[in-house]
C-alpha positions in Angstrom: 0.0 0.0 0.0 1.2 3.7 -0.8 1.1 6.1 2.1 -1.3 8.6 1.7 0.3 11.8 4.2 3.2 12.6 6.6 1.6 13.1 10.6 3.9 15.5 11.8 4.3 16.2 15.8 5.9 18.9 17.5 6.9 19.0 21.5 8.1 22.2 23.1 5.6 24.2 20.6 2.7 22.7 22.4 4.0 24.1 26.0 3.2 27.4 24.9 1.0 30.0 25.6 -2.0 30.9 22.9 -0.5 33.7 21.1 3.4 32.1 21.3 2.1 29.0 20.7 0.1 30.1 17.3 3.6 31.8 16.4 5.5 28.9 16.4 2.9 27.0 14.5 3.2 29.2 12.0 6.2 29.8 12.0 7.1 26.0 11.6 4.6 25.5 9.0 6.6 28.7 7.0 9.9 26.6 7.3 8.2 23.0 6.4 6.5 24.8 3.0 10.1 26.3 2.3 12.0 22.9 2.7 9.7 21.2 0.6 9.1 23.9 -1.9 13.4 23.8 -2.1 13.4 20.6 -3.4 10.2 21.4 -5.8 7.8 18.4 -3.2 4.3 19.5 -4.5 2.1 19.3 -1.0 -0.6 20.5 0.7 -0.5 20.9 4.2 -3.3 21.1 7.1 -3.1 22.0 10.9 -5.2 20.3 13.6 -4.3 21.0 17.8 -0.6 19.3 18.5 -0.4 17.9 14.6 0.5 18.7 11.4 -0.4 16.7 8.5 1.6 16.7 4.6 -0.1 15.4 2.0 2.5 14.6 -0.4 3.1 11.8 -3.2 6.5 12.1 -2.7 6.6 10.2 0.7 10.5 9.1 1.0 11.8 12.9 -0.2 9.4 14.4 2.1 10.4 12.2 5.0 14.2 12.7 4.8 13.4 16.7 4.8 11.5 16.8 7.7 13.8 14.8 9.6 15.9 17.8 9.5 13.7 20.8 10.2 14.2 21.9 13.7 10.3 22.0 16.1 9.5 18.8 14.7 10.2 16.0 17.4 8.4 12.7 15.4 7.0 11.9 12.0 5.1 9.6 10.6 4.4 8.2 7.1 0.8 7.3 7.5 -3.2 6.3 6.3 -6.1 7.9 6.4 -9.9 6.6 7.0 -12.9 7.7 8.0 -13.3 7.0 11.7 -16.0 4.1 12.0 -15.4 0.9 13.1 -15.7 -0.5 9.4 -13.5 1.5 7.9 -10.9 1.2 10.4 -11.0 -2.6 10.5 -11.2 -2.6 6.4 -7.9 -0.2 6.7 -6.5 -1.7 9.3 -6.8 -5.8 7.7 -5.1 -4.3 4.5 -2.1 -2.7 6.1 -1.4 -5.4 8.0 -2.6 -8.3 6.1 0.9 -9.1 4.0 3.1 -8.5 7.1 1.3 -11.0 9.8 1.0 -15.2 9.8 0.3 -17.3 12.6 3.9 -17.2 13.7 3.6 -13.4 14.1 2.4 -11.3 16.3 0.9 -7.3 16.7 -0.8 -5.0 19.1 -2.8 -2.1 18.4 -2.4 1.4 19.8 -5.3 3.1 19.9 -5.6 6.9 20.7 -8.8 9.1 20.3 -9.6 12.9 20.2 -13.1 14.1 19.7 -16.4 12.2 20.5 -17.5 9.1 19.3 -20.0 6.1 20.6 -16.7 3.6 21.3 -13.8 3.9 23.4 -10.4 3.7 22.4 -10.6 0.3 24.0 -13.5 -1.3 22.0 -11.7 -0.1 18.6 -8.7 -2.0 20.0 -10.5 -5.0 20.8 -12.8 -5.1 17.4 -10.2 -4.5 15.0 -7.8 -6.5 17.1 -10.3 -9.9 16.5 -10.6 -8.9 13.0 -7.0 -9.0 12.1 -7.0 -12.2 14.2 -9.7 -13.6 12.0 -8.1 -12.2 8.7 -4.2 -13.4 9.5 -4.4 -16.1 12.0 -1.7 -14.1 14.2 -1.5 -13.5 17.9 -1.8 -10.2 20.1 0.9 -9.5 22.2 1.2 -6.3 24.1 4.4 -6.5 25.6 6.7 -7.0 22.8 4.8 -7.6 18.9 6.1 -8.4 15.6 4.3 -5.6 14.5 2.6 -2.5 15.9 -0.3 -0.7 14.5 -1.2 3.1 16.2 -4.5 4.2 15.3 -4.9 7.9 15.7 -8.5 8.6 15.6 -9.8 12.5 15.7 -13.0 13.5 14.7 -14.2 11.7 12.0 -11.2 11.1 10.9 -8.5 8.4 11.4 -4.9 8.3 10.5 -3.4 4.7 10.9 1.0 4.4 11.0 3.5 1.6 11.9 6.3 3.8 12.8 7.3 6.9 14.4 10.7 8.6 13.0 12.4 11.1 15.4 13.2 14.2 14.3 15.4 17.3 15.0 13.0 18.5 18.1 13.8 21.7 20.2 11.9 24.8 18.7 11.1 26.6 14.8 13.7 28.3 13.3 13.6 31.8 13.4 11.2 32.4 16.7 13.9 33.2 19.5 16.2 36.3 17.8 19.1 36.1 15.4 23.5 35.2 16.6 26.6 35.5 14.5 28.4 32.1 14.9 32.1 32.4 14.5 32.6 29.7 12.5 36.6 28.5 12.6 36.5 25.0 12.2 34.0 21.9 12.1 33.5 21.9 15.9 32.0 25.5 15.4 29.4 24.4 13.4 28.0 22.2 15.9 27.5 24.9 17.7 25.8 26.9 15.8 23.5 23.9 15.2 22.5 24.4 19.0 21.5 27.5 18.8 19.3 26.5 15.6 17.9 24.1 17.2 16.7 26.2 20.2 14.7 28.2 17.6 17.8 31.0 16.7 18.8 31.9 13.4 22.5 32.7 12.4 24.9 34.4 10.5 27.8 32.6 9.9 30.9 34.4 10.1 34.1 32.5 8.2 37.1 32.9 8.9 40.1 31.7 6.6 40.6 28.3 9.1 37.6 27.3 7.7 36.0 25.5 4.4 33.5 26.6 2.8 32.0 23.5 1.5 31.4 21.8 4.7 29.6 24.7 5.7 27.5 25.0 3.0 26.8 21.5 3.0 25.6 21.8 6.4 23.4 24.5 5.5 21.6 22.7 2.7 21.4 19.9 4.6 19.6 21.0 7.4 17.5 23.9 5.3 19.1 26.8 6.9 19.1 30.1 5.0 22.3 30.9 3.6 23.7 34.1 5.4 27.3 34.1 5.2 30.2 36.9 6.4 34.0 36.9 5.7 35.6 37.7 9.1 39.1 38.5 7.9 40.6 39.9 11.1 43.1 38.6 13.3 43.7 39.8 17.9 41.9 43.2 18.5 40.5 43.4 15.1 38.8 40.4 14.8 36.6 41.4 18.2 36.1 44.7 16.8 34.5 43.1 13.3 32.5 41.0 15.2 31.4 43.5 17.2 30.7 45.1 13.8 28.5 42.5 11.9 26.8 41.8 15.6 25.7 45.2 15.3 24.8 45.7 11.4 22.8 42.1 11.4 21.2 42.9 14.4 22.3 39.9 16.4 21.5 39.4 20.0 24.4 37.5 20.6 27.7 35.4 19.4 28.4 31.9 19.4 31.6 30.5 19.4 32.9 26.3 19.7 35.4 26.9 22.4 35.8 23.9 24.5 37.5 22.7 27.7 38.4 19.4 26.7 41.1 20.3 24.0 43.5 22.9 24.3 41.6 24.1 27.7 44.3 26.6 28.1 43.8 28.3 25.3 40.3 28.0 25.2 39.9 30.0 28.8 42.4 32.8 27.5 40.1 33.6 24.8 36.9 33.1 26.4 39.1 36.0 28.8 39.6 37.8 25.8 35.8 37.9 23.9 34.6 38.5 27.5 37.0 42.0 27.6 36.7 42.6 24.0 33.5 41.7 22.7 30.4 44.1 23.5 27.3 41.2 23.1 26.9 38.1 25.1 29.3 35.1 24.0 27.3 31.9 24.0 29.8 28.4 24.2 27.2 25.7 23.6 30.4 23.4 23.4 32.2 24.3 26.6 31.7 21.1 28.7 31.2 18.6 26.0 34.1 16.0 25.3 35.8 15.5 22.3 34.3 11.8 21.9 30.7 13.6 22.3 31.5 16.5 20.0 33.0 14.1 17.7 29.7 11.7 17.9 27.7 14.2 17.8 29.3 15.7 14.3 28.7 12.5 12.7 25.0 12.2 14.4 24.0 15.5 12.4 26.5 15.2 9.5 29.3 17.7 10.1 32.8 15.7 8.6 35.4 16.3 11.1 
């Protein structure tokens, strides 16, 4: 069967207040169209409370995009009925029907918003005996061949076998703007913390660093390109930063300083940016390892 939608879930957005919270929605929304629109994924998207649904044709593209845009915590490549017991049994038997034998088995997870005449535990129960009936498999609860989740809202129900994780933390572009000094790999790790806590950046190069790598990070986790030279060495580098912190209208400067390697160094120009530089210095880095920077590189795709 051929997936019909994406079900995508967001965490920290649905902590929010009203107005923040309808922000962030919309914000995310803005950067999911943008992704997809990059990579020319014709969709249509709709908004329901805490979900987000893509309908796309283009399933696996979508998927590996959305994986990378930051808000979204899970996704899921998924079916869509009409929520009566019929058509979620009907639904439910062809999904499953190639996957389970009598040597397998499944459980059902069953979730309901809205109001209906069943519980969530009577859908579980009747389509659970009709996929007994249909495959000759067995329920297990504790630990199934297969699962099935059954999200029912309204009158509609959406029907997935897996749930992917994705970037979490919050939408791009809802908490201010930094300039990321950006001097080698490590740096660009970083920065990625910041994005991921809803901050967009301007990445300012220095010579240390190439250009590719960054820009393959940036198209690989759909970050707008905004990149600055910083061709300054001791007093003058401070002072440019101080510059393009101002000009860009940055609210503060992230660096990848670290303790773990070079420590000594590090702490004499952390001394340094702290005299020097007139913003708040952000080290996302400074108590992380080098085994859990280096991990953590490869996790998100940065080549050290």
């Amino acid at each position: 069967m051929k997936y019909e939608l994406i079900i995508v879930r967001y965490g920290e957005v649905a902590l929010k207040g009203k107005a923040t919270r309808k922000y962030f929605e919309t914000t995310l929304i803005k950067n999911i169209k943008n992704a997809l629109n990059k990579i020319h994924v014709t969709h249509k998207i709709k908004k329901e409370w805490g979900r987000i649904f893509v309908y796309t044709n283009q399933i696996s593209e979508s998927i590996d995009i959305l994986q990378k845009i930051f808000g979204i915590t899970t996704i899921s490549p998924a079916f869509q009925t009409q929520s009566d017991i019929a058509s979620m049994s009907k639904l439910s038997v062809n999904i499953l029907k190639e996957e389970l034998t009598e040597e397998k088995s499944f459980a059902l997870r069953v979730t309901r918003t809205g109001r209906h005449v069943f519980s969530s535990q009577d859908v579980a129960v009747k389509i659970g005996n009709e996929l007994v009936k249909a495959t000759q498999a067995n329920v297990n609860l504790t630990k199934p061949d297969f699962e099935l989740f059954i999200e029912i809202r309204d009158e509609n129900a959406y029907m997935f076998t897996e749930k992917i994780r994705g970037a979490g933390g919050l939408p791009l572009g809802t908490q201010g703007k930094v300039l990321a000094l950006i001097t080698n790999p490590e740096s660009i790790l970083a920065a990625w913390h910041l994005m991921r806590r809803g901050c967009a950046v301007v990445f300012g190069t220095t010579n240390k660093m190439d250009d590719k790598l960054l820009n393959s990070f940036i198209s690989n986790w759909n970050v707008p390109i905004d990149i600055l030279p910083v061709e300054a060495h001791g007093k003058n580098l401070y002072k440019k930063l101080n510059e393009i912190a101002f000009e860009r209208n940055c609210d503060a400067i992230v660096t990848g300083h670290t303790l773990y390697e070079n420590s000594y160094n590090a702490l004499s120009d952390v001394k340094l940016l702290k005299k020097y530089i007139e913003y708040p210095v952000l080290y996302p880095l400074i108590s992380m390892k080098t085994n859990e920077i280096n991990q953590k590189c490869k996790e998100i795709g940065i080549q050290l």
